[in-house]
C-alpha positions as CSV (number, residue, x, y, z in Angstrom):
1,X,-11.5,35.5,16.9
2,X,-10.9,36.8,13.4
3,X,-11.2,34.7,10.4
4,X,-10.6,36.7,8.2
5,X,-7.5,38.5,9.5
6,X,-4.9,39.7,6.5
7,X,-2.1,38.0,6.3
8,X,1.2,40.2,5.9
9,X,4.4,39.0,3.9
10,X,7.8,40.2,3.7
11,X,8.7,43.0,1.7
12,X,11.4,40.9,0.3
13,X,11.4,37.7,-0.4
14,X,14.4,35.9,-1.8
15,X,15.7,32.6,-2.1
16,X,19.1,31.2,-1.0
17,X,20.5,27.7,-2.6
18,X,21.9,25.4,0.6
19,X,25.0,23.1,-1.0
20,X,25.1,23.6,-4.6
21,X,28.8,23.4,-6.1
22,X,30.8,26.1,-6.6
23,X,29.7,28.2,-3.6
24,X,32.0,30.2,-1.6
25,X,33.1,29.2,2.2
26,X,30.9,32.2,2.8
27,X,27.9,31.9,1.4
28,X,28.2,28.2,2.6
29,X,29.0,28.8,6.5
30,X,27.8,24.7,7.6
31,X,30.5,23.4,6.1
32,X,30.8,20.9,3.1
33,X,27.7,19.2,1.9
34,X,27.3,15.5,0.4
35,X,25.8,16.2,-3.1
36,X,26.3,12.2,-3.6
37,X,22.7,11.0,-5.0
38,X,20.0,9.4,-2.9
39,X,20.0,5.6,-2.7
40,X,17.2,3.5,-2.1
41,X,17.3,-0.4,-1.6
42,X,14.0,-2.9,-1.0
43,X,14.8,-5.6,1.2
44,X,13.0,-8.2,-0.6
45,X,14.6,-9.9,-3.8
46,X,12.8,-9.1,-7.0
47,X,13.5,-13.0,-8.1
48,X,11.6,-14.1,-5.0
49,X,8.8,-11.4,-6.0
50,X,9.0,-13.1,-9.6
51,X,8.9,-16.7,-8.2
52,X,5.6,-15.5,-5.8
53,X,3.8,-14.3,-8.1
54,X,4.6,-17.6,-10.5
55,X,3.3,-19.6,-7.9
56,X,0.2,-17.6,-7.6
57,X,-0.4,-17.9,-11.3
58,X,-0.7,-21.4,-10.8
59,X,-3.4,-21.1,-8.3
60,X,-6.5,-21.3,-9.8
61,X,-9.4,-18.3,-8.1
62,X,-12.0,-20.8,-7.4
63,X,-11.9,-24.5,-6.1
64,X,-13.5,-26.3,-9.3
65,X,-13.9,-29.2,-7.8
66,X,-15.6,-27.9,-4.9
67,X,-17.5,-25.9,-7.4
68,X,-18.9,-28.8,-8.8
69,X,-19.6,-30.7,-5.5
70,X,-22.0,-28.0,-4.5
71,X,-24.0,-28.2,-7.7
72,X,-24.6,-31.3,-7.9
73,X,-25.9,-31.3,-4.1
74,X,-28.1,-28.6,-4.6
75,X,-29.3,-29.9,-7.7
76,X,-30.4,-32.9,-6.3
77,X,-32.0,-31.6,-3.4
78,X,-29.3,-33.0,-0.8
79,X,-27.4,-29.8,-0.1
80,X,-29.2,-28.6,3.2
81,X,-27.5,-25.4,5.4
82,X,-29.1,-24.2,9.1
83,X,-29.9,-21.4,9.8
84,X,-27.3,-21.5,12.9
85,X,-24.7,-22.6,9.8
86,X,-25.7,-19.1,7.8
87,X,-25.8,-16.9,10.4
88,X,-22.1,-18.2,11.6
89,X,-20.8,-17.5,7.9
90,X,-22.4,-14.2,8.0
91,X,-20.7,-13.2,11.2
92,X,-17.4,-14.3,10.8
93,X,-17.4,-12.5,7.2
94,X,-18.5,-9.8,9.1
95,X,-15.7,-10.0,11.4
96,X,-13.1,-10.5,8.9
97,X,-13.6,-7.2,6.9
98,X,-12.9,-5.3,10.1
C-alpha cells in the first residue's frame, strides 16, 4: 500500500449554479426549484424559557440554612460521619458523573 500515491485532478474544473433565478429550462433540466428561505422553529416557548430561568434566579446555590446546621455541629464537636457513611457518598458521586 502507497501512502504517498499522487493524487490526479481534472483538467477542468468548473462550477455549475443548481436553481438560481433567471436560468434557462436548459441549463435547469430538474425542473423548478423552491428558492423560498429556510425556516426554523424551537418547540419550546421563549416566555416559558424566560419564566424557568426566573424561577431559577430565585433559587439560591447553596442551602444556607443547612449551611449553618453543619457548622455549628462540627464546631461543637457533635457532627460525627462513619466511615461506611463516607465511603457511600464517595460512591454514589462516583456513580453519578458517569
Amino acid at each position: 500500500m502507497k501512502i504517498d500515491a499522487p493524487l490526479t485532478f481534472p483538467q477542468q474544473v468548473g462550477t455549475q449554479r443548481v436553481g438560481t433565478t433567471g436560468s434557462s429550462p436548459s441549463q435547469n433540466e430538474g425542473g423548478k426549484v423552491d428558492l423560498s428561505p429556510d425556516q426554523a422553529q424551537f418547540s419550546v416557548d421563549g416566555e416559558k424559557v424566560q419564566q424557568l430561568k426566573a424561577d431559577l434566579a430565585g433559587v439560591p446555590d447553596m442551602r444556607q440554612d443547612r449551611i449553618a446546621e453543619l457548622q455549628q455541629a462540627i464546631g461543637s464537636g457533635s457532627y460525627n460521619v462513619s466511615g461506611q457513611q463516607i465511603s457511600e457518598a464517595m460512591s454514589s458521586d462516583l456513580q453519578s458523573e458517569k
